[in-house]
N, C-alpha and C positions, 0 to 999 in steps of 0.2 A: 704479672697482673696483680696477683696478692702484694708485693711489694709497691706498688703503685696506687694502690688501693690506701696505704698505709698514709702514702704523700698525702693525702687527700683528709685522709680521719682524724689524723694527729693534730693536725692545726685545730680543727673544731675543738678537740679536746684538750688543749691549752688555751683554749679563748674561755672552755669551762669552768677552767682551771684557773683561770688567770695568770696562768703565765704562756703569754701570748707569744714572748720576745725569745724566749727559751724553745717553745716547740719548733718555731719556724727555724733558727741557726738547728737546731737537728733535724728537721724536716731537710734541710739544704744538704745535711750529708747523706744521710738515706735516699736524697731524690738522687743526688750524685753517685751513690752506687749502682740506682736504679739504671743511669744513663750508660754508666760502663758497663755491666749486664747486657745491655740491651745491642751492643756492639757487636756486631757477626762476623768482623773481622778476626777479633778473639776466638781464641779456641774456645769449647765447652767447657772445659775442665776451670777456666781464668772466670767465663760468663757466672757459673754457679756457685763457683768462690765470692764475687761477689754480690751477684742475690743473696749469699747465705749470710754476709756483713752487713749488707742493707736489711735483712728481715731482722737479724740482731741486736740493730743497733736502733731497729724500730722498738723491740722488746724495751732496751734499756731508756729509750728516751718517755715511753710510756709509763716506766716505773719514777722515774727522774720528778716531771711532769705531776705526777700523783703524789710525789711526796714519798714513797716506800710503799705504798698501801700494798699490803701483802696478797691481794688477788691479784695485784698489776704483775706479781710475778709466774703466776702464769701462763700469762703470753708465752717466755721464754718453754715454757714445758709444750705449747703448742707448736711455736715455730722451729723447734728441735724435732718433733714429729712430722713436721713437715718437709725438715730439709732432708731424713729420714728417705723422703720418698726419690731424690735423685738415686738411692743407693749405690751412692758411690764415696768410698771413705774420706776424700779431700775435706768435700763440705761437711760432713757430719762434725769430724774431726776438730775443723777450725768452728765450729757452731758452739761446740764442747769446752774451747778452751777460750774461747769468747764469752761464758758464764761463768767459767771460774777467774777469767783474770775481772771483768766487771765487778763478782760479787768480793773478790778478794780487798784487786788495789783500791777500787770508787767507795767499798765499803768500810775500807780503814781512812780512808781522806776524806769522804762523806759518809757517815755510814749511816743519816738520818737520811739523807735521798736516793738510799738505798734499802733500807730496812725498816723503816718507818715506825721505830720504835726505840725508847730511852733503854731499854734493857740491855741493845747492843751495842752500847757507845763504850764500856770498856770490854766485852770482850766480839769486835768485830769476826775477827779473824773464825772465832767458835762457830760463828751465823755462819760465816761462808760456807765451812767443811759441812755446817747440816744441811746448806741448801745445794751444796756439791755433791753430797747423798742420793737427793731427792732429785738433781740431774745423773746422778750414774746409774740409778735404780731405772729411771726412765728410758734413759741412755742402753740397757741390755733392754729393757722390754724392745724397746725399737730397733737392737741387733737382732733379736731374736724374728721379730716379726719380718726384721729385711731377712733375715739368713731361710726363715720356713716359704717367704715368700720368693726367693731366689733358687730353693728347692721344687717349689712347681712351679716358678716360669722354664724353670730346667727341664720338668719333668713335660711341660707343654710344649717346648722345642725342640725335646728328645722325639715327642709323640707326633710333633707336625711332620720333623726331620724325616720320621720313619715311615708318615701317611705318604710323603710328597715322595721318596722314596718307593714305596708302594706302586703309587701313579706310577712313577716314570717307568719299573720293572713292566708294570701289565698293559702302559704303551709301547712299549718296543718289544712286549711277546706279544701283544696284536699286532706290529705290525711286521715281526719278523713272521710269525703264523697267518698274516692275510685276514686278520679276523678284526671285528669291531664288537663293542656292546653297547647295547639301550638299556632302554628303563623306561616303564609307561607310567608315570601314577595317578591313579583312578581321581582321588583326591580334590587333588588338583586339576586333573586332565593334561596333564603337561608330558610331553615326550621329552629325553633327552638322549644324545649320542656320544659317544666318544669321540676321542678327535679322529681314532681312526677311522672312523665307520663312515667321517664326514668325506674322509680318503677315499677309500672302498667306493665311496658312489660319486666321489670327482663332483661335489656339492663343495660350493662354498658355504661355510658355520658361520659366516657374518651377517650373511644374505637366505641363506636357506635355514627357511621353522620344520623339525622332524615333528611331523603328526603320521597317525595311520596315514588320514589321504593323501600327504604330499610324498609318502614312502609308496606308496601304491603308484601314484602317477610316473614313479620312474620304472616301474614295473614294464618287463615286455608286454604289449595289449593282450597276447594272447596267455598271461598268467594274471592278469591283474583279476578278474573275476573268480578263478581257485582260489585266490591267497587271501583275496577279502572273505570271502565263504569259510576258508577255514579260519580265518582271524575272529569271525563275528561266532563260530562254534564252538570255538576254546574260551574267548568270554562268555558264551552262553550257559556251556557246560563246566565250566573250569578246569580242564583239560588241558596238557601241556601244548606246546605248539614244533612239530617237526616236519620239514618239508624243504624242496629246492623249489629255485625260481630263477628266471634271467632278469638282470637290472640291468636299464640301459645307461651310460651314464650320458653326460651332455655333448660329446665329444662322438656318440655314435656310437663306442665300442659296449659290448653286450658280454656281462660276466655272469658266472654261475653262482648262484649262492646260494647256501645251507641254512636256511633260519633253524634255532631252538629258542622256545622258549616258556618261560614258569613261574606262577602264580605265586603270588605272598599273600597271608590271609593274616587277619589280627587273630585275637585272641579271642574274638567270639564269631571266629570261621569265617569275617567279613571280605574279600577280594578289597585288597587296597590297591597293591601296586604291580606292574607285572615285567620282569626282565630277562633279558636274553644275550644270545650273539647272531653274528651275519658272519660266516664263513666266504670267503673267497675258492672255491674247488675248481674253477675254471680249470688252473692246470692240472689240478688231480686229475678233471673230467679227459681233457686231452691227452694226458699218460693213459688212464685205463681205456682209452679207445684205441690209444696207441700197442698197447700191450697187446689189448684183444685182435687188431688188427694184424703184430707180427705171431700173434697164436697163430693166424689161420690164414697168412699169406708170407709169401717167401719175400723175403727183404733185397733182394737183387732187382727182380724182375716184377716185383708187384703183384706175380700168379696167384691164384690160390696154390697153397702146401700141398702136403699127403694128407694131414689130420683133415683139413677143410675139404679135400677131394675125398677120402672115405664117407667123409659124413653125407655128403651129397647125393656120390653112391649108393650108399646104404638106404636114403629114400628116395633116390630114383629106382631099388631093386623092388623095394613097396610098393612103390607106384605101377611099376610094373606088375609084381602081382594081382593086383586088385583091376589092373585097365585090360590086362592082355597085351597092351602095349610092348614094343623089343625097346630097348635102349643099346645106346653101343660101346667099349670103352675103346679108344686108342693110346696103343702105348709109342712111344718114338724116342730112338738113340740115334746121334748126330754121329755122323760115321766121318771119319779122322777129324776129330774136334781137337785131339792133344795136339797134332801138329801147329792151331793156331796159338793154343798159348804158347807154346815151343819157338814161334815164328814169331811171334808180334808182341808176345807177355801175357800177364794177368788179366790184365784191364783191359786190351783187346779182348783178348776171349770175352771178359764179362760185357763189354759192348756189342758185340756179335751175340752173345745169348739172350740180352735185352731186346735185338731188335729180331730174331727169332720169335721170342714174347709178343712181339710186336705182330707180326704178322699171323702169327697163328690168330691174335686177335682178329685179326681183318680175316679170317677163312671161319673163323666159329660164328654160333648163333647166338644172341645175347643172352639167348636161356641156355645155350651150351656152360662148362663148367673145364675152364683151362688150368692144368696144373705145372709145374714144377717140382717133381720128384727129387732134385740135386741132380749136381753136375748137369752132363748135357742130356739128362734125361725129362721127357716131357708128357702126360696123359690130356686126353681131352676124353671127356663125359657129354657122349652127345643121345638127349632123350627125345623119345618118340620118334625114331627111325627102326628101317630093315638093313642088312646086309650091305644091300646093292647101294643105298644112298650111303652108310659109311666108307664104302670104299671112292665113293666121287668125293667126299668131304676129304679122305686122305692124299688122293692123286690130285687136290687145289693145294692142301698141305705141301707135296713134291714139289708143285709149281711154284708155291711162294718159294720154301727154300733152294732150290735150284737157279734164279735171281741171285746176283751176286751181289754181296754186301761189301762197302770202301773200306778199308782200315787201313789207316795210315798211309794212305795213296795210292791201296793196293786194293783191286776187284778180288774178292773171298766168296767162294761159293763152294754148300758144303749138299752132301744127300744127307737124307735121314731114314732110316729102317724105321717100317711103321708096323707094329702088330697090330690085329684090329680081337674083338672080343666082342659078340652078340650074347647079352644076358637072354638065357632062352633057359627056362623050368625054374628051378628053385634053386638058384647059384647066389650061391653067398659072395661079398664083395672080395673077401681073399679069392675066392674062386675064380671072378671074372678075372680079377688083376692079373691072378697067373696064366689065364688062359690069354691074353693080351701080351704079356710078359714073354711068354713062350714063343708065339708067334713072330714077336720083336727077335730073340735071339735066333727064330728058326730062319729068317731074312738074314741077317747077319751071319749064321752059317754058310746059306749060298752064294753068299756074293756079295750082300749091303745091296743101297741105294733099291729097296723094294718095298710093296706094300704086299703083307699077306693076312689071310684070317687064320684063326683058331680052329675053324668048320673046313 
């Protein structure tokens, strides 16, 4: 553009000048550099070589033009700052040595249409070297200015390098962590989210604007009223924000998430902007229920444990004290149970102990309390019974397992030794067990396949 610019000015200024015939034959070479510049078939490095011959040669035909007038040479100290600005040493280079061969050979062959003075007609050569001076003095000012200016575009590439860097580390630890961040600013009123957080809620970020209400509306209905309450008292109060919530996303599926989040204030304590994360805990939440679930039930059969059947116990022996109420414990051992795994395997056995499980389920009360001791041992916790109705609850127990159970194309039917245990006064849950316990082995003493009490 500047070099085209030139096409344009020069002529006027030899029509000034009166030399009209002279500007235009150098206008023709200058516009001719202009044209091969302008060529994008050329590499860049051939394009800026010649812009820097065409701005050059505009320099020297302005001086020409003028007769030598010594401000005309200025130009040249301009358009060397300018070509300065590709920073790159081709052009400067050849911009360089296009003022010294000008001011040298044109100044010794013409040296009044270059210096525009009687002084340098016998010593040209002298003029050149001073005004090759005051190009090389120029010439480091504008190395130096490229070399400091080369040191913070460096230093601004290093810093972008390391910003975008940044980003890209703390999106793939959101979304290796399940986690997104926002950002509210007051300000402005503008939400914004990260790309993962637009993940996290299965929103499209080209189509979907994060505001409180549009994050609220993905809210399960039955949290959207908590979370706007606590959203409107942490900006009330200034107060951090910590709590979970289920989001649903568009797709139906319902995830758990963790919001935190925390207050920026200026310098004169003003609430500017406010930012956070949204945690994904779904599967944390599904581990720790899972965890708490094999705490307190046996992993084969589904039963509740011994830790979960003590605890039970222990306030049903409460409740009993306080009602008057009896409660009953039964204990039961599966009499020649080794022979099936012996006979069929492992996994037989564990499929016959599951459907054992099974059936005791179908003989208990929903408020009864079925356990799994290990191996083939089994309690049931039956409250708010006497004696006489635990022992019919154990002779349905007989009947279920007396039913023969298929394995492997084979009828399996097995007895079970049932102790029974009437909490009656002040019996501690070791108490009853053993008193249940006892019973069990004292069946098994006689004979197996029987139900006895403790009483």
């Amino acid at each position: 553009m500047l070099l085209w610019a030139h096409v344009v000015v020069l002529p006027l200024i030899g029509v000034f000048r009166h030399q009209t015939g002279a500007a235009l034959r150098g206008v023709a070479i200058v516009a001719a550099f202009g044209v091969g510049a302008m060529q994008r078939r050329l590499s860049p490095g051939y394009r800026s070589a010649l812009a820097t011959l065409g701005l050059m040669s505009s320099s020297a035909l302005l001086v020409f033009i003028s007769d030598g007038v010594t401000e005309m040479h200025f130009h040249f100290f301009v358009m060397i700052a300018v070509i300065t600005l590709y920073q790159a040493w081709p052009p400067f280079l050849l911009s360089v040595v296009f003022v010294l061969l000008h001011h040298g050979v044109f100044g010794a062959i013409a040296p009044m249409s270059v210096y525009g003075s009687h002084s340098v007609m016998d010593t040209p050569w002298l003029w050149t070297l001073v005004h090759a001076g005051f190009v090389l003095a120029e010439s480091v000012a504008c190395l130096v200015y490229w070399r400091v200016t080369e040191d913070a575009l460096d230093g601004e590439r290093a810093a972008r390098s390391g910003l975008e860097k940044a980003h890209g580390d703390l999106a793939q630890a959101q979304e290796l962590s399940a986690m997104g961040s926002w950002e509210r600013d007051l300000t402005s009123d503008t939400v914004t989210w990260s790309h993962q957080l637009y993940a996290l809620a299965g929103v499209d970020p080209t189509t979907f604007t994060p505001t409180t209400e549009s994050f609220l509306e993905l809210l399960h209905p039955d949290d959207k009223a908590r979370v706007a309450e606590l959203i409107r008292v942490a900006f009330e109060a200034g107060t951090e924000l910590d709590y979970e919530c289920r989001l649903v996303r568009p797709d139906g599926e319902i995830r758990t998430m963790h919001a935190l989040g925390e207050w920026v204030t200026d310098t004169e304590g003003t609430v500017t902007r406010m930012f956070g994360t949204l945690h994904d805990v779904t599967e944390r939440k599904r581990l720790q229920v899972e965890i708490e679930y094999l705490a307190f039930h046996d992993p084969l059969t589904g039963l509740a444990n011994r830790r979960l059947f003590l605890n039970r116990l222990g306030h049903a022996l409460a409740v009993t004290e306080r009602s008057g109420l009896s409660c009953a414990v039964l204990f039961m051992d599966l009499d020649g149970f080794k022979k099936v795994n012996d006979t069929f395997s492992h996994s037989a056995g564990d499929e016959f102990l599951c459907e054992v499980a099974r059936r005791l389920t179908r003989v208990a009360r929903s408020v009864d309390t079925i356990a799994r001791f290990g191996g083939d041992e089994f309690a049931l916790l039956c409250e708010g019974i006497n004696l006489e109705m635990a022992m019919r609850v154990a002779e349905r127990i007989d009947e279920q397992l007396h039913r023969p159970v298929q394995l492997q194309g084979t009828d399996v039917s097995l007895r079970g030794s049932i102790g029974i245990a009437l909490a009656e006064g002040r019996l501690s849950t070791e108490d009853i067990l053993w008193d249940a316990d006892a019973a069990m082995y004292a069946v098994k003493s006689s004979g197996k396949a029987a139900i006895r009490s403790s009483k």
